[in-house]
C-alpha positions in Angstrom: 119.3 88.4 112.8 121.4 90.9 115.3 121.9 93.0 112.0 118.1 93.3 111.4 116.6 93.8 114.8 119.6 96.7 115.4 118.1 98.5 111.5 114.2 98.1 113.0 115.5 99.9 116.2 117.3 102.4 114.7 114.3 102.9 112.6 111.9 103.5 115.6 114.2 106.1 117.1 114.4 107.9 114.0 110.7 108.0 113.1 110.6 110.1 116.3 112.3 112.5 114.8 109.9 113.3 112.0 107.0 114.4 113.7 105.7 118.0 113.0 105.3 120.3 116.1 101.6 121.0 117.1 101.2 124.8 117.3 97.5 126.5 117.3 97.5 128.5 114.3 94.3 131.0 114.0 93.2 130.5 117.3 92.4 133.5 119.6 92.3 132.4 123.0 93.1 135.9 124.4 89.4 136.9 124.0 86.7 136.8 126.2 84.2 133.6 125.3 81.1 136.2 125.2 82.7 138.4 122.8 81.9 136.5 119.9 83.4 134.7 116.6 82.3 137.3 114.3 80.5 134.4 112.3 77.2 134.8 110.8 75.6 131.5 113.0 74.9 132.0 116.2 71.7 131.2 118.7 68.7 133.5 118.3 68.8 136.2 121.3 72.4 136.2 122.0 74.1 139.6 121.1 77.4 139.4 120.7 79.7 141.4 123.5 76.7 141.1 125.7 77.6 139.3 128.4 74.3 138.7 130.5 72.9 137.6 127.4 75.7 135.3 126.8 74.7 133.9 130.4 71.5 133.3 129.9 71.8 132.1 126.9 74.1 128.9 128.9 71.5 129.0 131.4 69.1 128.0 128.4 70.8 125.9 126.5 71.7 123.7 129.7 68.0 123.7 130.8 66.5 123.0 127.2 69.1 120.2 126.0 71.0 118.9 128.7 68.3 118.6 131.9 66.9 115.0 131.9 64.3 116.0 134.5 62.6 118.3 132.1 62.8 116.2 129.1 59.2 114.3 128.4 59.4 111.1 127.3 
């Protein structure tokens, strides 16, 4: 019984040892959020690098979808 519980402990401590570090690969975080993905879907009337557009394009999007006063039931 001693034998068996020390090989299932030993076990747990070593599974810890096999996880795989988690890195962002392919992610750009050192440009500005208005600049743009350079992906062909994005909102009507936003220009990308434009950054009054990009503005009121939040401004929009948070008054269209996520304003409960404004919604009609």
């Amino acid at each position: 019984m001693m034998r068996f519980l020390c090989i299932a402990l030993a076990a747990m401590a070593l599974s810890a040892c096999g996880e795989k570090p988690q890195t962002a690969t392919g992610i750009k975080s050192d440009t500005t959020a208005f600049s743009g993905t350079g992906m062909a879907y994005q909102a009507p009337g936003w220009k990308a690098g434009d950054k009054a557009s990009w503005e009121q394009q939040l401004k929009t999007r948070t008054q269209n979808g996520q304003n409960d006063y404004a919604k009609v039931n």
